[in-house]
N, C-alpha and C positions, 0 to 999 in steps of 0.2 A: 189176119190183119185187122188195124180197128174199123177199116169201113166193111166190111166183112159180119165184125162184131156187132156193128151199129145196126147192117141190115138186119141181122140173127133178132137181135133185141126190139126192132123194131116189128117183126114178126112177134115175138112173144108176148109184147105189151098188147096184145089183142087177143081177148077172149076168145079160145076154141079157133084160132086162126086155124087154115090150113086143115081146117077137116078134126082136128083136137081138141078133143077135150079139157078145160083150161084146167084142171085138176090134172090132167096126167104128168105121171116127175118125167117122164119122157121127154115134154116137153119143155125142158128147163137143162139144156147142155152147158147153161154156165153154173148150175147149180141153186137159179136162181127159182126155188117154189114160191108159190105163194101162201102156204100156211108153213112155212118148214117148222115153226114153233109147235106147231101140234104134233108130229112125229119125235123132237128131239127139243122137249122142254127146258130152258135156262135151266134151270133147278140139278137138271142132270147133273151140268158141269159145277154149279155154285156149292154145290154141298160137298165137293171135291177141293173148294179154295176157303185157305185158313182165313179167318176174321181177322183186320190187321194187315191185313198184307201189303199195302200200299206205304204202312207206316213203316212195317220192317224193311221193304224194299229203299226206302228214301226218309231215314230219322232225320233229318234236316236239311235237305232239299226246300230250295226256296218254292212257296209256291204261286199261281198254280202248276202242279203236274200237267204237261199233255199227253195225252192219251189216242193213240190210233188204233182204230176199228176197220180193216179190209173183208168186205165181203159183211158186210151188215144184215143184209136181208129186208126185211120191212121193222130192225131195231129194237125188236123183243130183247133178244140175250144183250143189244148195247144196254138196254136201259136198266135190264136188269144184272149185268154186270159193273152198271156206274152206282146203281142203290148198295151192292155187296161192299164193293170197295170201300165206300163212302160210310158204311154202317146205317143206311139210310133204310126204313121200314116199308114196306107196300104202302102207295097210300100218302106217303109223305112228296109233297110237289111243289106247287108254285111258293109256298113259304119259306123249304129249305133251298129255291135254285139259288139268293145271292151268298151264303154261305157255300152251299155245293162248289159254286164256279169256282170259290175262289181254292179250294186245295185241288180238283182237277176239271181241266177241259176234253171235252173227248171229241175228235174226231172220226167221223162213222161213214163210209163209205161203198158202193155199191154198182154193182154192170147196169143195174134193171132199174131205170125210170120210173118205174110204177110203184114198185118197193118202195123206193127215196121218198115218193109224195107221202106215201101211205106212214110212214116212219116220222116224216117232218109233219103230218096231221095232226098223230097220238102221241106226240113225246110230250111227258110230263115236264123235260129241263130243255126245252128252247134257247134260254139261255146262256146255258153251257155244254149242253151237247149239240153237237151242227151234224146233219145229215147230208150227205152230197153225192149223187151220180158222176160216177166216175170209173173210168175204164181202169184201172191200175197197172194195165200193162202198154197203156198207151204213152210212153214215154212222154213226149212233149205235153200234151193233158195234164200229166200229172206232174211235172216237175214245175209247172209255171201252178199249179193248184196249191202242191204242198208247200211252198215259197212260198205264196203269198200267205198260206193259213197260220206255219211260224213264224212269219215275218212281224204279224200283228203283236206276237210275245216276245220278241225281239228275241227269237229261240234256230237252232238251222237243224235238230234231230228233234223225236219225240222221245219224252221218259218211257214210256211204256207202251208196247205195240200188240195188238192181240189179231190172231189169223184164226178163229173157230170153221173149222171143218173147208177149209177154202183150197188147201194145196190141190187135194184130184181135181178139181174145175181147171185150174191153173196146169197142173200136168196134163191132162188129157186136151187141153185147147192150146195147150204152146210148147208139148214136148219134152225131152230132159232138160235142154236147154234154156226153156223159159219158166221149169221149175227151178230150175240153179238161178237163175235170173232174178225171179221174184225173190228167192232165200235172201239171197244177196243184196235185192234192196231194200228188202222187211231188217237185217242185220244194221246196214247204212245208217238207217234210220232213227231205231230206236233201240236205247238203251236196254232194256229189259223186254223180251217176244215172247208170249203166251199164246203156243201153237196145240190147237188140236188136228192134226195128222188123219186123214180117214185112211186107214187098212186097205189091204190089197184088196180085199173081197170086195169092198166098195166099188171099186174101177169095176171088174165084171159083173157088178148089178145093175151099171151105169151103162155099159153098155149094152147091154143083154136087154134091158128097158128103150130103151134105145132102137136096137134092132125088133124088137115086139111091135113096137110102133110106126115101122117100116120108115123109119129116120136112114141114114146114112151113117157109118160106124165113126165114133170119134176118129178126126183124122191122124193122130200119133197114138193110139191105144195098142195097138200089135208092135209096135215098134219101139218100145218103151223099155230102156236098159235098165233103167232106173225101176226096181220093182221091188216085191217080196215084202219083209217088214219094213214099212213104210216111215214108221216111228222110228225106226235105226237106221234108215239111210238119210231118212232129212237130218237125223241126228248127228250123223259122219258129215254132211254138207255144212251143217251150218258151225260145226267144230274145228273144224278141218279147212273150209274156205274160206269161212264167213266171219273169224276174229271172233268167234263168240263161244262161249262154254256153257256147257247144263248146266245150271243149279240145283233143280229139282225135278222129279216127277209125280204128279200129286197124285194120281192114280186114273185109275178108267172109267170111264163111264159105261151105262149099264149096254150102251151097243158098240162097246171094244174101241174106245179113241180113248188113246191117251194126252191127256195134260202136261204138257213139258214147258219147262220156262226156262228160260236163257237168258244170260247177259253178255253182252259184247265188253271183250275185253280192254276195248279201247280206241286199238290203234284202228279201226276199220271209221272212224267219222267223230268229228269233233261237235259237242254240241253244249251244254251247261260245263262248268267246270266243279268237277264234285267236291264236296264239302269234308273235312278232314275226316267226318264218322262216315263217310258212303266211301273214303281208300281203302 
């Protein structure tokens, strides 16, 4: 439940609470580390994603693009997922943000309070990337949140939706059900979803760290239909429920996630009306 979630989080946002050590991934059951960039650097995924890609996805889409980010962490990979798209170099910041904003805005979002400040500290595009604490599975939360965020672009989906390594956090705290759930509103959403998928092994290191710790076992972990290759069954959900097709899969990274991008085919939510080169 979110007050549940809120306690959980309010437990985590304190160093070495509860006898732990604020470095242990033990203690982070939404996924939420506090260095995860050190373990699984941007770079991994970025040199997997073609130069152009934003152009080929949308040759003349008005802009700017919006962009949403579930599961942000402290906005390492946002930031350096909005310089890839952008063709923007390290380095390059408060100069290029009024050009940046204007081909995409990105939305970045996050369980962990702590993260968000530490993300809205060091982002070089203030501007145009907005960082927000947010439960995303907190319905009400989030539907008066994301309203209001595309309201301001007079928009009601996002162009482009990315989930980096977020679905087991989301299965393992809400089930089959609130993984289909979440599929289903990541689909809704936004026109084109850039999901990395963590593999079944993940789940039993997740718990197994978990239990080391003398934590309690995630509560839907044993119970979970939805298993196996992970990458192929979100694949079958979001093809099969979710009005959306594969386009591509750009390949793996070097600790077995793959890169899958999809586009909704349509009829699952109405949002820009595409341009005769995006039919």
């Amino acid at each position: 439940t979110p007050r549940r979630a809120r306690a959980v989080e309010d437990k985590m946002a304190a160093p070495g609470s509860e006898g732990l050590p604020a470095m242990a991934p033990g203690a982070a059951p939404y996924g939420n580390f506090p260095n995860y960039s050190r373990f699984h650097p941007p770079e991994g995924r970025l040199r997997l994603l073609p130069g152009g890609l934003l152009r080929s996805l949308f040759p003349a889409a008005a802009r700017p693009l919006l962009g949403l980010d579930v599961g942000c962490n402290s906005g390492e990979l946002s930031v350096a997922l909005y310089r890839h798209l952008l063709g923007l170099q390290e380095g390059e910041g408060s100069l290029e943000q009024p050009a940046a904003g204007k081909d995409l805005n990105l939305l970045c979002c996050d369980i962990d309070p702590v993260l968000i400040e530490r993300a809205q500290q060091f982002s070089p595009f203030p501007a145009s990337i907005s960082f927000a604490n947010l439960d995303i599975m907190d319905s009400a939360a989030r539907e008066l949140f994301l309203s209001s965020y595309l309201g301001r672009f007079g928009r009601s989906t996002f162009d482009i939706g990315f989930c980096m390594s977020v679905t087991m956090w989301i299965h393992l705290n809400h089930g089959d059900s609130g993984l289909r759930e979440f599929l289903s509103l990541l689909s809704s959403l936004c026109t084109y979803l850039l999901i990395e998928p963590q593999p079944w092994k993940c789940y039993r290191a997740a718990a197994r760290r978990l239990r080391k710790l003398g934590r309690s076992d995630f509560d839907h972990f044993r119970s979970l239909a939805i298993n196996g290759d992970m990458a192929e069954r979100i694949t079958q959900i979001l093809t099969r429920d979710c009005a959306m097709e594969l386009v591509c899969c750009f390949g793996s990274t070097s600790w077995d996630r793959s890169l899958l991008l999809f586009k909704s085919n349509g009829s699952n939510h109405k949002g820009r009306e595409p341009s005769e080169q995006e039919q």
